[in-house]
N, C-alpha and C positions, 0 to 999 in steps of 0.2 A: 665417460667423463660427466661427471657434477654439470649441473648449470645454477647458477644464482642470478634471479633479476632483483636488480637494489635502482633505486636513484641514484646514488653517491655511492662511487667507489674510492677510498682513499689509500694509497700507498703507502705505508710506513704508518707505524703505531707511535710517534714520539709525541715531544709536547705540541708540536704546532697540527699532527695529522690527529691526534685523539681529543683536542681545543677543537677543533672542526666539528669532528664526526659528532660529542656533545653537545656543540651549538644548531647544528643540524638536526639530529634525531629532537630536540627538545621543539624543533619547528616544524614537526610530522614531516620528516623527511626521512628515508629508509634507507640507511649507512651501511656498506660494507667494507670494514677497516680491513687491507692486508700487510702484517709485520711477521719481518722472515724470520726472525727470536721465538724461539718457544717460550723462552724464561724470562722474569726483569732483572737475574741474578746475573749480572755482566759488568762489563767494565763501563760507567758513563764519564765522561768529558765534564761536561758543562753541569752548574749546581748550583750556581750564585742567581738570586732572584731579585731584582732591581724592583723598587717601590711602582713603578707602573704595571709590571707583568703580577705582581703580587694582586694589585687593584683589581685587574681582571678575573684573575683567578677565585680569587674573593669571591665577588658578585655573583661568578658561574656556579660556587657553592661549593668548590672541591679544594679552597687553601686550607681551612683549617684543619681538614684530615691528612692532608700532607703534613702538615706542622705538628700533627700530635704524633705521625710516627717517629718526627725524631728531625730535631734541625737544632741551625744556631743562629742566632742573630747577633749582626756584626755593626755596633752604629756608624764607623766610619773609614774612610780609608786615607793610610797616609803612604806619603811617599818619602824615600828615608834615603838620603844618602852619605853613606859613610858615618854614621850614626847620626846625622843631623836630620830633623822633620821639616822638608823642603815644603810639603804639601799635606796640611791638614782638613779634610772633607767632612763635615760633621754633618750625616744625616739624618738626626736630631731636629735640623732645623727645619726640615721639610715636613707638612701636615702630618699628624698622627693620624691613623694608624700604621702607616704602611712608611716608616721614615727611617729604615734602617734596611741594610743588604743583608737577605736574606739565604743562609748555605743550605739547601735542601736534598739530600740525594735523590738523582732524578729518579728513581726506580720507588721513593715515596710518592710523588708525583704521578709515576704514570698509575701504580699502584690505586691510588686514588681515583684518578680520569677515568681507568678501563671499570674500576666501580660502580663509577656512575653512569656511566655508557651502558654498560650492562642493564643499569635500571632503566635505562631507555631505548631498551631493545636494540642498540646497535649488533650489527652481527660480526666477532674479532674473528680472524683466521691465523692465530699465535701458528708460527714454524709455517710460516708458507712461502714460496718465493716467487715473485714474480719473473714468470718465461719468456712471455709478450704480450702487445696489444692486440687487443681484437678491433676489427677497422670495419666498417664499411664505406667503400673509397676512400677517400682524404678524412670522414669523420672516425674516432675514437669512440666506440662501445664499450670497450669493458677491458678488462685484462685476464692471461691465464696464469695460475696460479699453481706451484706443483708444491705441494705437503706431504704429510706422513700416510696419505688415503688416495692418493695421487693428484692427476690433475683435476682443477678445477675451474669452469669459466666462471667468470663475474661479470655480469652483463650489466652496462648502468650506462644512464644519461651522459653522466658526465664523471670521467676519472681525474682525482684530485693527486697528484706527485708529489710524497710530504718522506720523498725516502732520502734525504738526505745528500752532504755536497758531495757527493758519489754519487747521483739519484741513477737507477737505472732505468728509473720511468722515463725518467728527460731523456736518455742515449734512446732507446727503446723510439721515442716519438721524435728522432732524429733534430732536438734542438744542439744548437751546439751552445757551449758552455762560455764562454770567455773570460781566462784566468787573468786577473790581476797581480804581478810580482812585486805587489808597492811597500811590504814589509819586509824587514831586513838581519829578520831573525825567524827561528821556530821555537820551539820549548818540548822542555823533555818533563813531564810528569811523572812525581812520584809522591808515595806518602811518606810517613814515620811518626811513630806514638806523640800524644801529645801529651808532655811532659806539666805543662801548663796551664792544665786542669780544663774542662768544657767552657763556652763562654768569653772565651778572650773577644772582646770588642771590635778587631780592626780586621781589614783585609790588606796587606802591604805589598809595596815593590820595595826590595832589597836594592840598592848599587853601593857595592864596594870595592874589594880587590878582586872580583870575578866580573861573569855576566851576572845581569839584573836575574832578580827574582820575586816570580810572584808568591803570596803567602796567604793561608786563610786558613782557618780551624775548621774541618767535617766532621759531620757526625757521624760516630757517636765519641769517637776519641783520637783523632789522628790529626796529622799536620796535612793541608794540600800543599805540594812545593813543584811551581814550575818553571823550573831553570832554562832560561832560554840563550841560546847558542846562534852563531851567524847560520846564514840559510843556507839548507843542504851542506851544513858541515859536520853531521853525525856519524856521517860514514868514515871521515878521517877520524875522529875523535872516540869511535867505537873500537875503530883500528888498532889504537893503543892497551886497549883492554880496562877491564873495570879498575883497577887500582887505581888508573888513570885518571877516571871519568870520577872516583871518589876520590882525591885529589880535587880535582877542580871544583867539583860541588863543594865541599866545606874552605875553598880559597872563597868562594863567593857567600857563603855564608855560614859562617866560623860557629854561630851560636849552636849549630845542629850538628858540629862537627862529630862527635861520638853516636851518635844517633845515625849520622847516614856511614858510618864504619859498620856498623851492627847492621844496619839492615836493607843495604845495600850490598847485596850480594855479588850481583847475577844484573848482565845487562837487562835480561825480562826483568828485574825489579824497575824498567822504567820504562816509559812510555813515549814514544814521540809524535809531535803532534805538527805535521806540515805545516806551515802560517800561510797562510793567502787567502786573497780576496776575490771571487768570482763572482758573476752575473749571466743568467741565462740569457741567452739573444732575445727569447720571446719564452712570456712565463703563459702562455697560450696559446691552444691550437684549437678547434673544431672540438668539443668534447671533452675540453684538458687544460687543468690550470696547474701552475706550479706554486708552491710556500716552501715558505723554510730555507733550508740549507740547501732544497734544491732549486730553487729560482733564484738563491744570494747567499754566498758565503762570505765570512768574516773572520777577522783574527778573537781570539780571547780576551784580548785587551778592552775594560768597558765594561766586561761583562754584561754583554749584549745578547747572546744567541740564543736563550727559554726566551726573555724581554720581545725579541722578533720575532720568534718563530708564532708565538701567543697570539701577539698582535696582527700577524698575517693571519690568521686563523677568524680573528674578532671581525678584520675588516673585511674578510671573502665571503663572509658568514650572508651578510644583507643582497650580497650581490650573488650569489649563488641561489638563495632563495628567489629570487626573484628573476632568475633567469630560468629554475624549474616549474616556478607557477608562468612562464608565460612560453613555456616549451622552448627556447632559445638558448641552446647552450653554444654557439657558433664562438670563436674567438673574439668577435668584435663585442658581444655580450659580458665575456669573464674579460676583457680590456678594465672595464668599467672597476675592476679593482685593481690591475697591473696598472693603470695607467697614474691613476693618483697614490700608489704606493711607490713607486720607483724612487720620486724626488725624496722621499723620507730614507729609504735605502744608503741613496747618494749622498745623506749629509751625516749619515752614521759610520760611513767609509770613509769620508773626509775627515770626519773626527778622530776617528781612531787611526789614522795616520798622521795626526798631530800629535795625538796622546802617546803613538808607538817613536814617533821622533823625537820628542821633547821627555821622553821618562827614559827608553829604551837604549836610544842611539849613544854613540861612545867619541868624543875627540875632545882634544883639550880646548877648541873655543868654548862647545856646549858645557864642557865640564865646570870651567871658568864662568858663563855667565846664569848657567841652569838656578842657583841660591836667590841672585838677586830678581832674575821673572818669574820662580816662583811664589816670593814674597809680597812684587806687584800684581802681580796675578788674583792673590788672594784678596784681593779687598777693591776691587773694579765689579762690575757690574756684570762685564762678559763671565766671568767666575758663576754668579747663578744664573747667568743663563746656561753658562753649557751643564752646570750640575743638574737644572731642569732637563734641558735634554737629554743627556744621559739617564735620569733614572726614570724618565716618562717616556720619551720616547714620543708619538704623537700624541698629544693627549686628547686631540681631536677623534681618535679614535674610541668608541663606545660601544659597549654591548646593547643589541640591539633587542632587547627584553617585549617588546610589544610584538616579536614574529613569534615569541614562544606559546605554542598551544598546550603544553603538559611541563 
């Protein structure tokens, strides 16, 4: 068996675990990234990048090569129902340069990060998975790892859990999870050519004679579309078979109607994406922090999950360093970030349970008065503030450029 001694072990190679291991290595800290994916040629989720995770990314020096493999920029989002524009978000209005949502495929992104990683000697372990932890008593040293050369130990100060709201680091170091069941749908993803042309401006929810759907243009030419359905009802509605299931996508949104006949085959043409919201009991242990999707899950609504994963990443960055310059890596240490990141978590869960109530939800009082608090909505004050929130996120949070020594 291999041994590796590293400082920083971090579990999962996505945007919030390879935003780490870059913030790290640039602070002479010695990273060992492990991601069980050999390849970035896979299926990603999430791709929309909010004006604060953009900001960050900027600075660390890795957006613009994401952007030049291929994106789209979307200046606003509206919300539409039954052809009428209940809600128009123009992010335009927010400081240039970063005032528009941003569609990036994430595999440009990581593409980019492990780039730069590389030029910072981080060390990646692409196709490896993790087995277990290596402990000495209640503390966390490192994790073993089995790949295509077998296993390998990773011995490190302190293991970071960036593997997502599956994390098997978290089961592995016995946190338990606690799901939240507060939304009241999931969404089935799929694509389909985009007939009208790169560059459409918006990112949309559909409500009409179906379920809501959401809408966005990915690069380099296709439509995102994800239809969302009551929770845990895909098993009745697969039941019926695809005819079915292509039937009710073009009831909900007629304009792509020949487009999902062609190319909606095949239930594998779609994707389903659980909805719910989770929080780790404790996002540390002795030797072990949690980010990302594995210490907080969320729904897609918001377009929040690169925006947090980033930002968990920016903020553990100062507190991890400075828990390996003063040899302390105990849980009461890595607190020092779980503790003032939680109440941020909690108010982006709360939001997006209003957003998923107030756009999502179906009955004829909502239906009835949804026009007219739309309308009010739009020209009150609460309106930018929560569009600051949403596309910032804390903005207290900042990269911490004076730890970096290369």
């Amino acid at each position: 068996m291999t041994t590796i001694d590293t400082d920083v072990c971090v579990v999962g190679g996505g945007p919030a675990g390879l935003t780490l291991a870059l913030l790290l290595a640039r602070s002479g800290v010695r990273v060992a990234v492990v991601e069980r994916t050999a390849s970035l040629e896979r299926p990603y989720r999430g791709e929309i990048l909010q004006p604060g995770g953009q900001a960050l990314l900027a600075e660390l020096g890795v957006l613009d090569g994401a952007r030049a493999r291929g994106c789209h920029e979307h200046s606003r989002f509206r919300f539409v129902d039954r052809g009428r524009v209940l809600l128009d978000i123009d992010y335009r209005t927010l400081p240039a340069p970063f005032n528009c949502l941003l569609s990036v495929p994430q595999r440009h992104l990581l593409a980019e990060l492990q780039a730069a990683c590389g030029r910072y000697e981080v060390t990646l372990l692409a196709g490896h998975k993790v087995s277990d932890l290596v402990r000495d008593g209640a503390r966390i040293t490192g994790v073993l790892a089995t790949g295509p050369d077998g296993v390998r130990q990773i011995r490190a100060r302190c293991v970071v859990g960036a593997d997502g709201r599956y994390s098997k680091t978290r089961r592995l170091a016995g946190i338990d999870n606690d799901r939240l069941d507060v939304f009241d749908h999931d969404v089935l993803w799929f694509r389909i050519p985009d007939r009208e042309g790169p560059g459409s401006p918006e990112v949309r929810i559909h409500r009409g004679g179906g379920n809501p759907v959401l809408e966005y243009r990915s690069f380099p030419d296709q439509v995102q579309l994800g239809w969302t359905l009551p929770h845990h009802g895909y098993r009745a509605l697969a039941a019926r078979g695809v005819d079915h299931v292509r039937a009710e996508l073009t009831r909900a949104i007629p304009q792509y109607g020949d487009l999902i006949d062609k190319h909606v085959t095949a239930l594998s043409d779609l994707t389903l994406l659980d909805v719910f919201a989770a929080t780790a009991r404790s996002w540390t242990a002795d030797g072990l922090v949690l980010i990302g999707d594995a210490a907080h899950t969320h729904s897609p609504i918001g377009a929040q999950g690169i925006n947090l994963a980033v930002q968990d990443a920016v903020a553990l960055h100062p507190v991890l360093v400075d828990a390996l310059r003063s040899g302390n890596t105990d849980a009461a240490a890595l607190d020092r970030f779980a503790a003032p990141r939680r109440p941020d978590i909690d108010r982006v869960l709360r939001t997006q349970v209003l957003q998923s109530r107030a756009m999502l939800a179906g009955n004829r009082v909502l239906d009835a008065v949804r026009p007219r608090v739309a309308r009010l909505l739009a020209h009150t004050p609460v309106y930018r503030k929560v569009l600051r929130h949403i596309a910032y996120g804390n903005p207290a949070i900042r990269l911490r450029t004076d730890l970096f020594v290369r």
